[in-house]
C-alpha positions in Angstrom: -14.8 8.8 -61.8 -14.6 12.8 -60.9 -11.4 14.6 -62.1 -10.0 17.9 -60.9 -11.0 19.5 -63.5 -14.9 18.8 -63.5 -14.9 19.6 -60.1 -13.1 22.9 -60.7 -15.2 23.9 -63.7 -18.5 22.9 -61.3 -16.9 25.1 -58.7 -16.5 27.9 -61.4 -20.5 27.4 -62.8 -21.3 27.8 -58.6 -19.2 31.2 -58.2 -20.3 32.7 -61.3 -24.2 31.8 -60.6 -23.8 33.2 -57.2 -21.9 36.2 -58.4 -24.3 36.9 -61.2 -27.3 36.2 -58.4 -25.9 38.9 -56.5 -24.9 41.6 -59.1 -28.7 41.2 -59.9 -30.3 41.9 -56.5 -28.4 44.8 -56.2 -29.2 46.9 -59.1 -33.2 45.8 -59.2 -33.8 48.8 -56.9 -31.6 50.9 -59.6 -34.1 49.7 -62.6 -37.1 50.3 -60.6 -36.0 53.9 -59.9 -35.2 53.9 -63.6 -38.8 53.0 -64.7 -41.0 54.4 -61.6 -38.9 57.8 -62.6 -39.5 57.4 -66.1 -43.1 57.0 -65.9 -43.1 60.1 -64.0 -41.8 62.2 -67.0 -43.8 60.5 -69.5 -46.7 61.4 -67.0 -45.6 65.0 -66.5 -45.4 65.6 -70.3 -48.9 64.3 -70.8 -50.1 66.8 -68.3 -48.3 69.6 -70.9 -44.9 70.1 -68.6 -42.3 69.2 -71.6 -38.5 68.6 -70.6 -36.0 67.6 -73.1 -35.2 63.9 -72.7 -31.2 63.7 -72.6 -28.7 61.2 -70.8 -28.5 63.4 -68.6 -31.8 63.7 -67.6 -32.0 59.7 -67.9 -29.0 59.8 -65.3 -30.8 61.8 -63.1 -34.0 60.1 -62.9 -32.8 56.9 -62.9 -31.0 57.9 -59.7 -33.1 59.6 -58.0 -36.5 57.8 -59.1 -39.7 60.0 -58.5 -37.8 63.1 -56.8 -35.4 63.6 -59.1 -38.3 63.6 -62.1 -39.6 66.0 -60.0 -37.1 68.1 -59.6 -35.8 67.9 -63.2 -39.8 68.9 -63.8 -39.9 71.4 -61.5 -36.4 73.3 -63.2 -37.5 72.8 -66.5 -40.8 74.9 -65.8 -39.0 77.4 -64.6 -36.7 77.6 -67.4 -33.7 77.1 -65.3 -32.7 74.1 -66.8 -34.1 71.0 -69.0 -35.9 73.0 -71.2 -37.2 71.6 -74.7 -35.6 73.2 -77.4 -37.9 74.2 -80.1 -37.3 73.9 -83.8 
């Protein structure tokens, strides 16, 4: 026999599965900016244009993806901002 509670806890396992499913789908595109943006600095700093790695700059790549790795490139070679501080 099925009690109340089984069912209730069942319900819960459904709601959290479907909540977790969905939390999920909607921050893959945010990790794939993440990584896609990422590879594009580690990419840039083979080719010699060096930019100092802080959150920061994490939050900004992993928000913008490939444009804003561009564009955190693209001020750091101009010395605006980004720069790699040398010791």
């Amino acid at each position: 026999m099925v009690t109340g509670l089984e069912v209730a806890v069942l319900v819960a396992v459904v709601v959290l599965l479907l909540g977790s499913y969905r939390v999920i789908h909607t921050v893959r595109p945010f990790i794939v900016n993440a990584v896609v943006g990422l590879l594009a600095l580690i990419l840039a700093s083979m080719f010699g244009f060096g930019v100092e790695i802080t959150p920061f700059v994490l939050l900004i790549v992993a928000i913008g993806g490939v444009p804003g790795a561009v564009l955190v490139v693209l001020l750091a070679y101009l010395g605006i901002a980004f720069t790699p501080v040398a010791i």
